[in-house]
Backbone bond lengths (Angstrom), bond angles and torsions (degrees), N, CA, C in turn:
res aa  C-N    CA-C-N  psi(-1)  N-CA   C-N-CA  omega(-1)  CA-C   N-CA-C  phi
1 X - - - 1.444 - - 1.536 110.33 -
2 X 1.116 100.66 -37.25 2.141 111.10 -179.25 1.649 93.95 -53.67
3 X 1.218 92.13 -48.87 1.844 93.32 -160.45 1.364 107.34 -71.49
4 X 1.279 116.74 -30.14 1.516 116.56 179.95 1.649 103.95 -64.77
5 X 1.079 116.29 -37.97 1.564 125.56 168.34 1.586 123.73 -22.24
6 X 1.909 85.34 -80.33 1.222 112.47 -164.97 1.725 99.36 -59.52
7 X 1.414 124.67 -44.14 1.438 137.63 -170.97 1.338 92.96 -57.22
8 X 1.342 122.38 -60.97 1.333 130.72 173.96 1.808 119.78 -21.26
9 X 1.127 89.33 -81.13 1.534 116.17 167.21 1.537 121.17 -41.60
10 X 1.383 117.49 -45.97 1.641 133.20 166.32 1.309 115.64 -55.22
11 X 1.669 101.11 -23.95 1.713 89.00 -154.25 2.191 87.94 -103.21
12 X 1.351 112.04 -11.83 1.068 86.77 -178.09 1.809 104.36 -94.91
13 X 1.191 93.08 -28.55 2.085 88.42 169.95 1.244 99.07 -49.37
14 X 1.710 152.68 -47.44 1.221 138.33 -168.60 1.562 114.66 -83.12
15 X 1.409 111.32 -27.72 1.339 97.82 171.60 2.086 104.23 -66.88
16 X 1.083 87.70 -47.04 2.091 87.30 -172.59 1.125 99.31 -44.90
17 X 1.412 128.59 -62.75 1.635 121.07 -158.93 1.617 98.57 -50.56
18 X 1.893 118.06 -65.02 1.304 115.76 -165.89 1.312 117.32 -52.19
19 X 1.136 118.75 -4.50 1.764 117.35 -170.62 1.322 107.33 -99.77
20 X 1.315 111.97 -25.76 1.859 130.80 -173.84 1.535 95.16 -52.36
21 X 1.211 132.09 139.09 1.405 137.11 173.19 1.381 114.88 -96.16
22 X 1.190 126.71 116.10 1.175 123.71 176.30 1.929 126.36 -67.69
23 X 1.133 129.30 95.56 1.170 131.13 155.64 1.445 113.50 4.57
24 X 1.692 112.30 92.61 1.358 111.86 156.84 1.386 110.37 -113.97
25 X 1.871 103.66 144.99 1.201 123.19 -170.27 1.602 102.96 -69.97
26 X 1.250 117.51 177.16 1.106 118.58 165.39 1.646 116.53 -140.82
27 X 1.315 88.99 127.39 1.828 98.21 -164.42 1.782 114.84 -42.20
28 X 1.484 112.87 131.49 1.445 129.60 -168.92 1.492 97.44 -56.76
29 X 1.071 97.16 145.04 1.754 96.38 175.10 1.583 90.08 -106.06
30 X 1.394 100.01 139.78 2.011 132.00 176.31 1.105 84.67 -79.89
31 X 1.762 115.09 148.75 0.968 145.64 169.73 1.430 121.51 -142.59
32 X 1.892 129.92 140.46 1.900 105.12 -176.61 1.501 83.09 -129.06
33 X 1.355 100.40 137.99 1.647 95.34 168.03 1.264 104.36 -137.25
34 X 1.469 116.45 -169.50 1.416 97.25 166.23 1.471 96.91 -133.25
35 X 1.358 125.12 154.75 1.107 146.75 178.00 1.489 145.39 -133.81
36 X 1.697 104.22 102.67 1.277 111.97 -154.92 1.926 125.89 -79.44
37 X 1.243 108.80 128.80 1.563 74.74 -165.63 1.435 86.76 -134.15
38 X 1.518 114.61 -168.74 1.749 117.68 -161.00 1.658 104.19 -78.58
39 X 1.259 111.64 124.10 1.441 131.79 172.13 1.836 123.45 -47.44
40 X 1.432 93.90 -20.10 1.888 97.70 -175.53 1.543 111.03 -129.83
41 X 1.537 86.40 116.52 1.799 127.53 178.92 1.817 94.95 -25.71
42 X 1.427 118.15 -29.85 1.584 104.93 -154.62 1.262 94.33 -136.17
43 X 1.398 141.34 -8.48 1.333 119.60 -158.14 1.798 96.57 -136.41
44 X 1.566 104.31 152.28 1.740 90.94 172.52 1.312 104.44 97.15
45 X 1.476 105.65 150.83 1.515 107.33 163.29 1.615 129.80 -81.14
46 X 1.397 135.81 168.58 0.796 132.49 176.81 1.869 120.48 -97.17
47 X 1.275 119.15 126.13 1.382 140.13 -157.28 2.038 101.33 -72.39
48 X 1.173 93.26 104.49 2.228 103.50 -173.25 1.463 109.68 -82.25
49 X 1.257 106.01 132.27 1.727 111.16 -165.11 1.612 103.33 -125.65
50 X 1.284 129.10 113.50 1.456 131.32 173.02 1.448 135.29 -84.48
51 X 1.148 126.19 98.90 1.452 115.15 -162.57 1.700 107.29 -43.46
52 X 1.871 101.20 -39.13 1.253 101.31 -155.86 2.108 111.65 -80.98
53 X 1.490 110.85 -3.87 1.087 126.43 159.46 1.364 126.92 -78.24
54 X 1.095 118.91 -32.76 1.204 134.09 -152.80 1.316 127.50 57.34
55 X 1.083 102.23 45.44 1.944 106.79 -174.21 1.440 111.47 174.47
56 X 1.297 107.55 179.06 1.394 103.17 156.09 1.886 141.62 -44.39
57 X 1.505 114.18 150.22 1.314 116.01 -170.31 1.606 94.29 -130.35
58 X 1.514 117.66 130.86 1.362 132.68 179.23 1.650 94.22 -42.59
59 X 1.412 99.78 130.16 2.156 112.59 147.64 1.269 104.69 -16.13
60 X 1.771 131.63 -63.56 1.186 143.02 -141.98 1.728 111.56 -78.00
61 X 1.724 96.76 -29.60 1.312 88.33 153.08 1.846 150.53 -98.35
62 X 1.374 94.76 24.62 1.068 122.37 155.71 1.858 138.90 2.79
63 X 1.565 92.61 -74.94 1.096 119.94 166.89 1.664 109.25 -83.50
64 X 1.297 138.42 25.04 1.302 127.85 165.00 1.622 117.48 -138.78
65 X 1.372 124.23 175.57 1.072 117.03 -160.50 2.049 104.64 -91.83
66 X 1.132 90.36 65.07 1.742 84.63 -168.67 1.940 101.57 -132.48
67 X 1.320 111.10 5.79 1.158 129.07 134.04 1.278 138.83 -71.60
68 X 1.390 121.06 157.66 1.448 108.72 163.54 1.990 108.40 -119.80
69 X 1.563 85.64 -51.99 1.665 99.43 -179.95 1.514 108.70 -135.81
70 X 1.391 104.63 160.43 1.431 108.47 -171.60 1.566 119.60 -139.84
71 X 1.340 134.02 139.51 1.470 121.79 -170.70 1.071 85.65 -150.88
72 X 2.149 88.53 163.58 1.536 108.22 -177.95 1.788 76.79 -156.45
73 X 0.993 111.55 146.76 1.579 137.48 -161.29 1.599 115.48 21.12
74 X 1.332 130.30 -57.92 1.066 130.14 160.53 1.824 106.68 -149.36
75 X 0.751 82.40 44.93 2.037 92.46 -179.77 1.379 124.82 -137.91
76 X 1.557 111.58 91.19 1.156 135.43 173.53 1.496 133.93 -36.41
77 X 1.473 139.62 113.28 1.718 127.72 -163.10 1.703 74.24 -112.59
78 X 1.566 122.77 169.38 0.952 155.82 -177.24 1.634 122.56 -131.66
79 X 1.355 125.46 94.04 1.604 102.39 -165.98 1.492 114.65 -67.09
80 X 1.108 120.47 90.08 1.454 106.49 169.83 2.144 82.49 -163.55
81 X 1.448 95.40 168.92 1.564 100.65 170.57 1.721 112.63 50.83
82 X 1.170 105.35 -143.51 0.993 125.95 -172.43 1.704 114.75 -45.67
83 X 1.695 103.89 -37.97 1.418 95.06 173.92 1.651 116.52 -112.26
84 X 1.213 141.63 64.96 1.060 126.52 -136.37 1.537 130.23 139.37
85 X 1.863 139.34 112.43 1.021 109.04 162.72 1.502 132.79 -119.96
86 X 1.754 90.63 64.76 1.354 110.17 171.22 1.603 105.34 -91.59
87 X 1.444 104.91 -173.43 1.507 112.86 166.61 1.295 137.58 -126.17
88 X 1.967 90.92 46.96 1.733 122.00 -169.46 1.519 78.78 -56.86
89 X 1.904 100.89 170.89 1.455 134.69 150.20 1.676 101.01 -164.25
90 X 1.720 108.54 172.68 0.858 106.95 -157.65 1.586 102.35 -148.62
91 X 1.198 129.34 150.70 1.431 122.48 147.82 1.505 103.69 -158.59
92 X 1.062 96.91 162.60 1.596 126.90 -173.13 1.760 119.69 -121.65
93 X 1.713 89.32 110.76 1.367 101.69 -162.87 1.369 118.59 -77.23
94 X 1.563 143.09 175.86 1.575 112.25 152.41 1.635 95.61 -126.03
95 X 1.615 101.07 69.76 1.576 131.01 157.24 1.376 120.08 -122.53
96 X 1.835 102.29 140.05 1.235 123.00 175.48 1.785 96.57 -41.58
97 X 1.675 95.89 150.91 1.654 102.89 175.83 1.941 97.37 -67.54
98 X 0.925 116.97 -53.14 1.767 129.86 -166.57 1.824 81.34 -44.91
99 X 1.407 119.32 -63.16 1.422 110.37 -148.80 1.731 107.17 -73.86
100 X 1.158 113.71 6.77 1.199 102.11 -178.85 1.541 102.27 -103.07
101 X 1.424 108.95 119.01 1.582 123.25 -176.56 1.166 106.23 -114.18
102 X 1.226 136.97 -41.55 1.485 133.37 -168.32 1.641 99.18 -105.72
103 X 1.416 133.30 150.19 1.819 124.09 140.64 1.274 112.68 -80.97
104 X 1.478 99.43 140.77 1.517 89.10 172.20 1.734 123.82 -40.50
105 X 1.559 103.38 -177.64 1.681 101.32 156.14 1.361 124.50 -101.64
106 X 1.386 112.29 -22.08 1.387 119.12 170.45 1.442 104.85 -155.73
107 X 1.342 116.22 -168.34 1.477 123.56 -139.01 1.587 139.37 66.45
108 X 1.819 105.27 31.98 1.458 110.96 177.23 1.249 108.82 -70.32
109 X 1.254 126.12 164.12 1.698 123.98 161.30 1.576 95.29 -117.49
110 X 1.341 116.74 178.11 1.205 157.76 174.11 1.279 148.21 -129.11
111 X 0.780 120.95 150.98 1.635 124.94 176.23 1.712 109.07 -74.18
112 X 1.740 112.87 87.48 1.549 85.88 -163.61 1.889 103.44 -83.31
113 X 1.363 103.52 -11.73 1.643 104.65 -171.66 1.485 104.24 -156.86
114 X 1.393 142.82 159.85 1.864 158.22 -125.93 1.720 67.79 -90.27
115 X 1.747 128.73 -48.92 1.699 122.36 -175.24 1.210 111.47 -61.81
116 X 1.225 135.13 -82.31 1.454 172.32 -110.50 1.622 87.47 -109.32
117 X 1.645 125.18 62.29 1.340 117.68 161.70 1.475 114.68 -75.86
118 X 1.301 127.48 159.07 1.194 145.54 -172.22 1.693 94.78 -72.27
119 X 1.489 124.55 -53.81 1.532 118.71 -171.79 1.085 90.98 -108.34
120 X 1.528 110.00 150.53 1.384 123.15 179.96 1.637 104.93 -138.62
121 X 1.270 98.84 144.30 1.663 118.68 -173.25 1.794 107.90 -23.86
122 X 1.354 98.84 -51.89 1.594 91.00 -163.84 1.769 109.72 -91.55
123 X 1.581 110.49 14.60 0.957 113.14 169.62 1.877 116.54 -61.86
124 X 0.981 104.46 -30.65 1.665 113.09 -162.39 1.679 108.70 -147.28
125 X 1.115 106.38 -3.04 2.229 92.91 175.87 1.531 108.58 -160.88
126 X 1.092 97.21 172.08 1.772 111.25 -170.89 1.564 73.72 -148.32
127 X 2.018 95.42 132.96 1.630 138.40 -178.99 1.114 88.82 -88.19
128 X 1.470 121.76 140.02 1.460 132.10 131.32 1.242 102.65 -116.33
129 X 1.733 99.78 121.92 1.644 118.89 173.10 1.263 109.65 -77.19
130 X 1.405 148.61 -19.85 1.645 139.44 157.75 1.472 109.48 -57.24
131 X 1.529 134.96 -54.61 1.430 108.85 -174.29 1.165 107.25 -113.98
132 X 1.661 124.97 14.27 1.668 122.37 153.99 1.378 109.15 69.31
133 X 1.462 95.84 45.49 1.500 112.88 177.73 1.768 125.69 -124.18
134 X 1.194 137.65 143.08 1.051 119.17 153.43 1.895 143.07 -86.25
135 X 0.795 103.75 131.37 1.394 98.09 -176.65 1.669 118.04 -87.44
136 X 1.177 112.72 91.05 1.611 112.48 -165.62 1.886 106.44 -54.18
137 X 1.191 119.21 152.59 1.574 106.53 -169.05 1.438 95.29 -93.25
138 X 1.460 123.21 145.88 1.293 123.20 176.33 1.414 133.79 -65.95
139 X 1.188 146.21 92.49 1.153 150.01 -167.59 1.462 119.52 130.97
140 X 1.267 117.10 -14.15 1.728 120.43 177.42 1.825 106.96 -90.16
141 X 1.646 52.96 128.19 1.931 70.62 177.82 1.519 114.65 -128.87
142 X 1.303 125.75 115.24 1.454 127.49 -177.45 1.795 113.65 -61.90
143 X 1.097 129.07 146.20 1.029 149.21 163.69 1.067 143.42 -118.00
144 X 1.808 127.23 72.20 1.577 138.89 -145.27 1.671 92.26 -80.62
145 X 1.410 108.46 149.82 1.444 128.61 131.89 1.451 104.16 -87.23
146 X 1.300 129.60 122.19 1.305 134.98 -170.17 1.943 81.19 -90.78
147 X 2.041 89.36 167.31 1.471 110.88 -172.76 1.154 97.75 -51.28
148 X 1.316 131.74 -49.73 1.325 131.78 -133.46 1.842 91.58 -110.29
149 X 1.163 108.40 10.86 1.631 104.69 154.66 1.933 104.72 83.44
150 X 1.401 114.02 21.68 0.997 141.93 -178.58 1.586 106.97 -97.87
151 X 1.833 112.72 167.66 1.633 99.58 -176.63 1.578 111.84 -108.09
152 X 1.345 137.23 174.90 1.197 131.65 153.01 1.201 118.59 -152.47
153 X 0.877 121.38 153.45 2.216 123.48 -179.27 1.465 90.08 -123.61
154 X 1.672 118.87 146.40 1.038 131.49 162.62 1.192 110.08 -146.77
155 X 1.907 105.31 147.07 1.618 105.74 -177.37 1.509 110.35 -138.70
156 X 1.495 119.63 125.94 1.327 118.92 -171.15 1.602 110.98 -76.48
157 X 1.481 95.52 106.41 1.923 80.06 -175.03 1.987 111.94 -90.51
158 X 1.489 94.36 -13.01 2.204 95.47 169.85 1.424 84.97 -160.91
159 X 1.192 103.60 152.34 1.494 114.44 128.92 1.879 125.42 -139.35
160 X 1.139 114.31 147.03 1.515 120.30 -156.89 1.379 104.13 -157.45
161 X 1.880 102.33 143.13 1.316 123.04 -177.94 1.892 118.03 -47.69
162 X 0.906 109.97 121.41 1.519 103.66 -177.88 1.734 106.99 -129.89
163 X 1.228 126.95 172.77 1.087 140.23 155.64 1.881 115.40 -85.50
164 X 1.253 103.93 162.84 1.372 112.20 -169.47 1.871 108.66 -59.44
165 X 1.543 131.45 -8.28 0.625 145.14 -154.19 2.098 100.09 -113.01
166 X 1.203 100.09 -11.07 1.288 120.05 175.47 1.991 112.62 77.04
167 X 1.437 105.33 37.85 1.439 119.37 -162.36 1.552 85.05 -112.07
168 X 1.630 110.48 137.14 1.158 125.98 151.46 1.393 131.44 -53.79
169 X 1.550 106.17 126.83 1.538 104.21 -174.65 1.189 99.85 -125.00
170 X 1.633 112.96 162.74 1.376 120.48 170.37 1.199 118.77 -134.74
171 X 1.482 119.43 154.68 2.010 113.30 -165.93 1.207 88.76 -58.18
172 X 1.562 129.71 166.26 1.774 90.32 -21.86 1.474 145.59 -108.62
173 X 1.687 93.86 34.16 1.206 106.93 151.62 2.008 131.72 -81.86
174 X 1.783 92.09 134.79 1.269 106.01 -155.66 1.908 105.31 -85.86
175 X 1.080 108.97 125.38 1.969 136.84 176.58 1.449 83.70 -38.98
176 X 1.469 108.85 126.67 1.711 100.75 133.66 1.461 115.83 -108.54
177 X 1.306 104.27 -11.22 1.537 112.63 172.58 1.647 119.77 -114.88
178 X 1.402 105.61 168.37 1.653 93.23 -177.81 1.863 83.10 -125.85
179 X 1.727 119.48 134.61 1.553 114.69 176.23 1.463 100.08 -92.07
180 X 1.287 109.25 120.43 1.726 105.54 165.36 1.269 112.58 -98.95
181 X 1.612 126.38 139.39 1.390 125.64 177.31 1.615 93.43 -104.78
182 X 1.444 113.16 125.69 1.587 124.92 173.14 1.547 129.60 -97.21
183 X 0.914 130.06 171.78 1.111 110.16 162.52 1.677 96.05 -168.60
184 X 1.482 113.42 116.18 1.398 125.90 -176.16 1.390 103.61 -131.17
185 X 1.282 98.19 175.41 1.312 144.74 -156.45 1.650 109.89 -142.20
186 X 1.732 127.37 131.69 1.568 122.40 177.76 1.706 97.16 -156.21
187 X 0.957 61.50 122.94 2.311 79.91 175.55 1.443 104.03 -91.56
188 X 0.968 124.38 87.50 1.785 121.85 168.88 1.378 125.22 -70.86
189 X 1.631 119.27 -8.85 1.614 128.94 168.11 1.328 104.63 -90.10
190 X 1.334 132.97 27.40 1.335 101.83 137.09 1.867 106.95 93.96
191 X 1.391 105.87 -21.42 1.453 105.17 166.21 1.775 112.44 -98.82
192 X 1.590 91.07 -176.44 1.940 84.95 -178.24 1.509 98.80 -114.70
193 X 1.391 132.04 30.93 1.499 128.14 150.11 1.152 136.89 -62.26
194 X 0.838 139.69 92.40 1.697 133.31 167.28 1.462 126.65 -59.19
C-alpha cells in the first residue's frame, strides 16, 4: 500500500511538471526613430531616451529610473552609478544589429565617474570636422541592460548637424542639435532574447 502511495504521488509530480508551460519569449519588435539631442560637447543638458517608452524622457526625470541612456553631442551617460540611480549597463558589440539575438549575461560597463564613461567615442564612430558629422562604425551594435534590469539593442544608423528644429545644416552654419537615426530593439518579458 506504501508503494502504491509513493507511485501514486510520482506520477502526479510528473504529470504537473510535463503540463507546466514553459515561458516563451516573444520576439522584440525593431523600431527607427530619430532622436534629437543637444548639439554642444560642453554646454546644456543631456537629451534621456527610454527603451521602455520608446523615445525620449523629460530632463525632469532625470533623477529616476525611467531612463535608460542619455546624450549630449556625441557622449553617452548610462543610468546606473555614477550617472544615474538606475541599474543600466552597457556594452558595445562589433556585431551586425540583425545578428545580435541573445544579450549577453554579463559584461555590462558603467559609468564609474562624470570621466570614466562606460562608452567611449571610438567605441562606435569616426568625426569628420568638415561636415560635423558622425560616422557610426559599421557593425556595432549597443546592448543595454535597461534601469529597470530589462534588455535593449541599439544601432546608430547617422547622426548629423541639425538645427533645433531637427533640420540639416551645413558649414557654415553652426548645429545646435545633433539628429540621430536609431534603430532598437526592447524585450519587456524579462528575458535577454531579441
Amino acid at each position: 500500500m506504501k508503494q502504491l502511495s509513493v507511485v501514486a504521488v510520482a506520477l502526479v509530480l510528473l504529470t504537473a511538471v510535463s503540463c507546466r508551460k514553459e515561458k516563451k519569449s516573444v520576439p522584440a519588435e525593431v523600431t527607427t526613430t530619430a532622436f534629437l539631442v543637444n548639439g554642444s560637447a560642453t554646454q546644456g543638458s543631456h537629451n534621456f531616451f527610454s527603451f521602455s517608452s520608446g523615445g525620449e524622457v523629460p530632463v525632469s526625470d532625470s533623477a529616476t529610473n525611467r531612463w535608460d541612456f542619455a546624450m549630449r553631442f556625441e557622449a553617452f551617460l548610462v543610468n546606473s552609478a555614477a550617472s544615474g540611480p538606475g541599474n543600466a549597463g552597457v556594452q558595445v558589440l562589433n556585431q551586425p544589429f540583425d545578428a545580435v539575438t541573445i544579450a549577453p549575461e554579463a559584461g555590462y560597463r558603467f559609468d564609474t565617474t562624470a570621466i570614466q564613461r562606460a562608452v567611449k567615442p571610438d567605441d562606435w564612430y569616426i568625426y569628420n570636422a568638415v561636415t560635423r558629422s558622425f560616422a557610426p562604425i559599421a557593425g556595432r551594435t549597443f546592448v543595454f541592460r535597461t534601469a529597470t534590469n530589462r534588455f535593449g539593442k541599439l544601432e546608430i544608423l547617422s547622426a548629423d548637424p541639425a538645427d533645433d528644429n531637427g533640420n540639416l545644416v551645413v558649414p557654415p552654419t553652426r548645429p545646435t542639435k545633433i539628429k540621430y537615426n536609431i534603430r532598437f530593439a526592447y524585450q519587456p518579458d524579462g528575458t535577454r532574447n531579441f
